[in-house]
N, C-alpha and C positions, 0 to 999 in steps of 0.2 A: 743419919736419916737422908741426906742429900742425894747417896748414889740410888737406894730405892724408889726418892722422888724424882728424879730426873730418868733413871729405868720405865717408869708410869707414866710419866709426859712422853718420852720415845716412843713407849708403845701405845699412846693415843694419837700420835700424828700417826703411827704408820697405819691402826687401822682405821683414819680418818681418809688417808690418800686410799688406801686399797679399795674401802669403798665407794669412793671418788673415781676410782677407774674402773670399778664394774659395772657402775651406774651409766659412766659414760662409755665404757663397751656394750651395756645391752641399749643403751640409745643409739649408738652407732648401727645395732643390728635392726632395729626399729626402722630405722629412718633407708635403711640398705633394701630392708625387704617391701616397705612401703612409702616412703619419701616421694618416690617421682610417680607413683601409683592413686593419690587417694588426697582427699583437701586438708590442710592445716589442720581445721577439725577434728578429723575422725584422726589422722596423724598422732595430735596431743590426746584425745581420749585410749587409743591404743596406750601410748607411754602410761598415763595415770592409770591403770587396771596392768600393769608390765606384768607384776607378781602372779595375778591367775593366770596369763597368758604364756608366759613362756615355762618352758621346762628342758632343763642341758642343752640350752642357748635356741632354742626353737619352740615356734608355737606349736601348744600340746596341739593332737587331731581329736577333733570332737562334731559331733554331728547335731546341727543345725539347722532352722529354714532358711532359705535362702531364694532369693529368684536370678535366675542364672541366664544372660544375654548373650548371643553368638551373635555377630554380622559375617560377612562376604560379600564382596562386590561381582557380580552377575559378568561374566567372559572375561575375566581379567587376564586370564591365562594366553585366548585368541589376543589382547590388547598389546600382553607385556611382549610377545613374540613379535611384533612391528614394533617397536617403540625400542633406541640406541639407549642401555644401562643406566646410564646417569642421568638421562633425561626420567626414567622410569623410574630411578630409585629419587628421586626431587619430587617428583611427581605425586606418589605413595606417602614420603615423608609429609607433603600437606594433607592429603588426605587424613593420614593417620592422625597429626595433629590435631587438624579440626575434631576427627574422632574422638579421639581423648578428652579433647574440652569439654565439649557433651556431657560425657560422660564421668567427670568428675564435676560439673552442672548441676547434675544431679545425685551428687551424692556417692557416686556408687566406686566399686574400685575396678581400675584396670588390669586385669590377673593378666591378659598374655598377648602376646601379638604372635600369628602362626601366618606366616606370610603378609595376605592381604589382609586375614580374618583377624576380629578383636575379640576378646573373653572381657567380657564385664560382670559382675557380683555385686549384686545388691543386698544388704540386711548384713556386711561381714567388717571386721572378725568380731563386733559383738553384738552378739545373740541376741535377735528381737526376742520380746519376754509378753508381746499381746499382738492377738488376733490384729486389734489396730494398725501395730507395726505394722506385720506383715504384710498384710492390707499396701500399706504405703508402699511399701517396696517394691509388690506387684505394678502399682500405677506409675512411682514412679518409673519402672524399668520400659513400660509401653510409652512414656512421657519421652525417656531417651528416645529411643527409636525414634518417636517424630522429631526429635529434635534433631537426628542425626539427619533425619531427612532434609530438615531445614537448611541445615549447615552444606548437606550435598547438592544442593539445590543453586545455593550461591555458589558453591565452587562452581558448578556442570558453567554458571553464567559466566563466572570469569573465565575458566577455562575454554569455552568456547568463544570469545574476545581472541584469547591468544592463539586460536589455531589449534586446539590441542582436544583429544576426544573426550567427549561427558562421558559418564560411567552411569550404573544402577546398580542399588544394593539388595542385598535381601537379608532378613530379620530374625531370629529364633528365642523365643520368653519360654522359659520353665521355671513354677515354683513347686518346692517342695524340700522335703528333708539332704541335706548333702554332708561330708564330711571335709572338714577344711582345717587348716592346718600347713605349716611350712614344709616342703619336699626338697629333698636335694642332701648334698653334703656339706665337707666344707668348704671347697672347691667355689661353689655357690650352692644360694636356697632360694627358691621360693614361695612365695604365700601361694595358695591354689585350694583349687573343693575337686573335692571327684565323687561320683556318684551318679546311679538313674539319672537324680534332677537336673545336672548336666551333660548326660547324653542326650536326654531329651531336645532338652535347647538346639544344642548341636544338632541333631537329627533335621528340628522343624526348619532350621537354617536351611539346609539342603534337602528337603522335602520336594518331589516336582515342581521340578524347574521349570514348568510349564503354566504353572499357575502367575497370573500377571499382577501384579501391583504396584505399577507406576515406579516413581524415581525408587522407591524403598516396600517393597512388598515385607508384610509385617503376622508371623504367624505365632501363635500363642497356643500354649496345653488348656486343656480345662482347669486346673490349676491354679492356673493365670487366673483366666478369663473370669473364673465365679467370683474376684476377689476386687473386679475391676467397675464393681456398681455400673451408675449409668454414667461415668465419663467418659465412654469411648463407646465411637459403634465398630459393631463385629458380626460377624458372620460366620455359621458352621459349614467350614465344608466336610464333618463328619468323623465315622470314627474309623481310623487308617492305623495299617501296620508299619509302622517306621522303622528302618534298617536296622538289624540285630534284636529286635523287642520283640519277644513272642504275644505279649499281652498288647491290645488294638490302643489309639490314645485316640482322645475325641479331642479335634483340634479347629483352632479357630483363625480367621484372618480380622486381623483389624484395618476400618476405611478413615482416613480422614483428611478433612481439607491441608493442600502444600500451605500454605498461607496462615495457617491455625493455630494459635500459642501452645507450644509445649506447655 
């Protein structure tokens, strides 16, 4: 009886370690795709829901609401072409920084940096399940934005201290349905939404440049905007055809005092 019982104990430690290291391989893939992206929080609720989430080592794609945030800082490109590399690249890196905080401030997660521009996603990767949410997500994402104001606000003062130029950003909020989910290989992956609801976003970002709104000009879909009660004052300027969209979007700006609590 000895060699069967110790055959049964062998093969309870091995599938004790085996699943000791796939646990700790999909935490590793957890923490890789979102770690330096999203708060402690949402971090460990991603891990405890792992099982619906992932499928052959990547989050399934599936379509959700979502409220999708673009920034861009206003002539940066006139900026970085006078300014020597490494000053520019120190420069950005606090910028961004500061960006980032904000924005995981509030909750939300940092999907990308595309030069200057930052992608933030709110309501992800799990799925608001009431109007309420949503609702939240919406406010909070305009919440960001002032706050990112705020934060730009203090840099433009320090930075002009040290001799160095302020900047202006501009804003872009869409809510609505997206599909989200990890892309890429094995190479790398990342979490990311693609969809209308984040063209859109993108789009109002870069929507006439002409249009002013101070240190951080801030434009929103209808979308947004119906979902944002009366915490915030806004303004229509109307229903415009945004680049690549054949269908018009009614888009709005939001005003609010530099000085105002996120």
């Amino acid at each position: 009886m000895v060699p069967p019982a110790l055959a049964l104990a062998l093969t309870a430690v091995a599938i004790t370690g085996y699943i000791a290291q796939r646990e700790s391989l999909d935490r590793a893939t957890v923490m890789n795709l979102f770690g330096r992206y999203v708060t402690p929080t949402i971090a460990e609720a991603i891990w405890q829901d792992r099982e619906q989430l992932f499928s052959q080592g990547r989050l399934r794609g599936k379509k959700i609401p979502i409220t999708a945030l673009f920034t861009d800082l206003k002539d940066f490109s006139t900026i970085a072409e006078q300014t020597d590399p490494e000053v520019l690249m120190d420069w950005l890196n606090e910028y961004m920084a500061a960006m980032t905080q904000v924005v995981l401030d509030h909750g939300a997660v940092v999907d990308k940096f595309i030069g200057d521009a930052v992608m933030a996603l709110f309501g992800v990767p799990l799925a608001r399940t009431t109007d309420e949410a949503i609702a939240l997500d919406a406010q909070s994402a305009v919440s960001c934005a002032i706050g990112m104001a705020q934060a730009l606000n203090l840099l433009n003062q320090k930075w002009k201290l040290e001799g160095r130029p302020t900047l202006q950003m501009r804003v872009g909020i869409c809510t609505g349905l997206a599909v989200t989910g990890s892309l890429g290989g094995r190479q790398r992956m990342d979490y990311t939404a693609i969809g209308d609801t984040v063209n859109i976003a993108a789009r109002l970002e870069s929507f006439d440049k002409s249009i002013e709104g101070g240190i951080c000009r801030v434009l929103v879909s209808d979308s947004t905007y119906q979902l944002l009660g009366d915490r915030f004052t806004g303004e229509s300027i109307g229903s415009v055809h945004l680049k690549g969209r054949a269908e018009p979007t009614m888009v709005y700006q939001i005003f609010y005092p530099l000085e105002a609590s996120a």
